[in-house]
N, C-alpha and C positions, 0 to 999 in steps of 0.2 A: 480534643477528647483523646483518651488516652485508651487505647485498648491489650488486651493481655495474647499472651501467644497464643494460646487457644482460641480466645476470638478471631483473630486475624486467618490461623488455620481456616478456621470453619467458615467464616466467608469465601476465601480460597479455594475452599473444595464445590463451596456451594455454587457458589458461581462456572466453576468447570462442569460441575455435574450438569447444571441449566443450559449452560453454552453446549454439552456433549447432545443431550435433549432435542434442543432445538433443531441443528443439525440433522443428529438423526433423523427427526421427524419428516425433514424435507427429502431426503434423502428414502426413506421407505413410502413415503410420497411419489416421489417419481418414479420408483421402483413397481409400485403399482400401478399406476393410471398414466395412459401418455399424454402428455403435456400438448396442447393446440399448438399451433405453429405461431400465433400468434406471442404465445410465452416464449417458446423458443426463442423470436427472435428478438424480444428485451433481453432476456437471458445470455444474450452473443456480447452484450456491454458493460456487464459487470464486472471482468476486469481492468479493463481500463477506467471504467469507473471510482476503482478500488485506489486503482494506483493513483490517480488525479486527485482522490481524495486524502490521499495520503500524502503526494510529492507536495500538493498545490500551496500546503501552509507554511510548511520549511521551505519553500524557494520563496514565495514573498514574505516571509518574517525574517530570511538570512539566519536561522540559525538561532532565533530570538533576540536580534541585536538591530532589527527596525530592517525597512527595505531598501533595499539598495548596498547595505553590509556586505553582502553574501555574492557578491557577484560572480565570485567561481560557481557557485551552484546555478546560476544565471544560464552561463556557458555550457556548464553539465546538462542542462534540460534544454536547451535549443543544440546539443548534440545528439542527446538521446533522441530528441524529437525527429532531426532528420533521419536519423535510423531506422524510428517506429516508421516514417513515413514511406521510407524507399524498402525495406524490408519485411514490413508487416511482422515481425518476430518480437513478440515480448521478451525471448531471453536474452539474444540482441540487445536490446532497446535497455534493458536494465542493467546487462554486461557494459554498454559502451556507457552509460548514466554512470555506473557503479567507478568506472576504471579514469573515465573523467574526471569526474571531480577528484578522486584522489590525486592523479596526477595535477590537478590545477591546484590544488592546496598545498602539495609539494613546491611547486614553481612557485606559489605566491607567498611563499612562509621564506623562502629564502630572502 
């Protein structure tokens, strides 16, 4: 199906305006009422939640070329990993993720 610039626009915006929404919503939500401690503390796992669900497909799909292709990305997430794990630093953990794999795709393209 084929659609025209203006359609595509207007889902575009519509969609940011929904995503903007949502957002704010939670956000003047906690801005008023304080959250149980109980929330809080699901709340303390969302971003590594985030990011797992982000890395977790492109390291076992390699990149979309089946599993086991990808094995620098392999090595980039069990370096990152050690990092998350002796560091506790997410920017760490994504820095040394991030600076790996490039380096390992440099070494391995030669």
């Amino acid at each position: 199906m084929k659609y025209s610039h203006l359609t595509m626009w207007g889902i575009v915006i519509a969609i940011g305006v929904g995503t903007y929404f949502i957002r704010l919503s939670f956000i003047a939500l906690f801005g008023k009422i304080e959250p149980s401690p109980a929330i809080m503390r699901a709340t303390r796992f969302v971003p590594s939640s985030v990011m797992a669900a982000i890395i977790l497909p492109a390291l076992l799909n390699g990149g979309g070329h089946g599993f086991g292709d990808g094995s620098e990305r392999l090595i980039a997430a069990l370096l990152a990993g050690f990092v998350a794990w002796r560091t506790r630093s997410m920017v760490a953990t994504i820095g040394t993720g991030m600076v790996g794999l490039w380096l390992l795709k440099a070494v391995m393209s030669i």
